[in-house]
C-alpha positions in Angstrom: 138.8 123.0 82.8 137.0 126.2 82.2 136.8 128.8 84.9 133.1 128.9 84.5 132.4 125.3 84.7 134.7 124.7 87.6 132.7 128.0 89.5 129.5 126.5 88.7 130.6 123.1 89.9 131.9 125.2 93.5 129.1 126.9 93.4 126.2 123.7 93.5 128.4 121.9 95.8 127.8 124.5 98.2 124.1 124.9 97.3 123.7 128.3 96.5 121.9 129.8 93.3 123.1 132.2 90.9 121.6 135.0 92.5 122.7 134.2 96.2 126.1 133.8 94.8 126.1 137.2 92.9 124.5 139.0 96.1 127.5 137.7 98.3 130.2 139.2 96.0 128.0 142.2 95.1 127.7 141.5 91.0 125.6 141.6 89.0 123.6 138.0 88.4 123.6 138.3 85.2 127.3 138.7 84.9 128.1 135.8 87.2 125.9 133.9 84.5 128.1 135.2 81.5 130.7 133.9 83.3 129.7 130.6 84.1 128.5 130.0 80.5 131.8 131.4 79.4 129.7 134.3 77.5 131.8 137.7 78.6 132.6 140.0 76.6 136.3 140.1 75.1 138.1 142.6 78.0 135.3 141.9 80.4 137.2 139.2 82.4 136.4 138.9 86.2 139.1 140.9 88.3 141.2 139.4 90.7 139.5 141.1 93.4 135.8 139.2 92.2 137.8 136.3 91.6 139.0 136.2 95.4 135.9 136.9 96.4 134.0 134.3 94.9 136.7 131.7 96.1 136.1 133.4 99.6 132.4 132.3 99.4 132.9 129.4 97.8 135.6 127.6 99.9 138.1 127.4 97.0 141.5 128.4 96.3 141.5 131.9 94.4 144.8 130.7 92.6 142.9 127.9 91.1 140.2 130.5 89.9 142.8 133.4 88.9 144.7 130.6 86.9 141.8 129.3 85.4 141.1 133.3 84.3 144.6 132.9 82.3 145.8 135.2 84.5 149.0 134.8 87.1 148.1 135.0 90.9 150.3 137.5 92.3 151.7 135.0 94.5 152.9 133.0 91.5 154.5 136.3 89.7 156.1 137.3 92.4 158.7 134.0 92.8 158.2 133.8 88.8 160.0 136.8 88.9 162.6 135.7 91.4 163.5 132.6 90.1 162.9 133.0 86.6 165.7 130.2 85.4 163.5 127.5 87.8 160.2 128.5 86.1 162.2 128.3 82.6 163.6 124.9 83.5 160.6 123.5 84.5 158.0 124.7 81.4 160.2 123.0 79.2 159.7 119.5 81.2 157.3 116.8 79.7 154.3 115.3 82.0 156.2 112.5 83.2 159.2 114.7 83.9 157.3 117.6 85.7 155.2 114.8 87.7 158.6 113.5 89.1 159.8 117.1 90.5 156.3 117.5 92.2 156.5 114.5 94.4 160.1 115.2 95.4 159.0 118.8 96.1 156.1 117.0 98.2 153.4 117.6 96.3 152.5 113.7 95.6 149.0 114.2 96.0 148.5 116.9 93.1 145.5 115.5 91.8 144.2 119.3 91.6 146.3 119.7 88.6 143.7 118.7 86.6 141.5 121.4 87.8 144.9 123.9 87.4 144.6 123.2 83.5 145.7 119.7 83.6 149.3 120.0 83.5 150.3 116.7 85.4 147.8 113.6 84.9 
């Protein structure tokens, strides 16, 4: 999924309009439009800081949107960094492999994969 899809679909669930939306994070409308049409600029990506901010407003998780930005949450760097060998072993599983470590690790219910870039169906 596209992060501009998936912030238009938070953004109707929660009934707000472009404008209310772009008020509450102080942007621009028109740039919260390029970015749920996908229509920015090459190096005019949200920053981290917007991105957090819309998830703030929106009730959603501002790793999902950062990820979705092809960018890594800090959180995410940070053990990347500390455990690189895990991280190594585990991009070179397949699907059925990777879905297998996620419910041992407890994470049986990761539906929102789908939304993370659809890396476990």
């Amino acid at each position: 999924m596209q992060l501009g899809k998936r912030l238009r679909q938070l953004r109707n669930a929660q009934g707000l309009t472009l404008r209310e939306l772009a008020d509450r994070v102080s942007v621009g409308f028109t740039y919260l439009c390029k970015i749920e049409t996908n229509k920015l600029e090459h190096g005019h990506s949200p920053s981290n800081r917007l991105l957090e901010s819309l998830a703030q407003e929106l009730d959603a998780s501002a790793e999902e949107l950062i990820l979705l930005a092809d960018r890594v949450p800090p959180s995410l760097a940070d053990k990347v960094h500390a455990h690189p060998e895990a991280f190594i072993a585990l991009a070179q599983l397949d699907d059925q492999q990777l879905n297998r470590v996620l419910q041992l690790a407890g994470a049986a219910e990761f539906d929102d994969a789908k939304s993370l870039g659809g890396v476990c169906r």
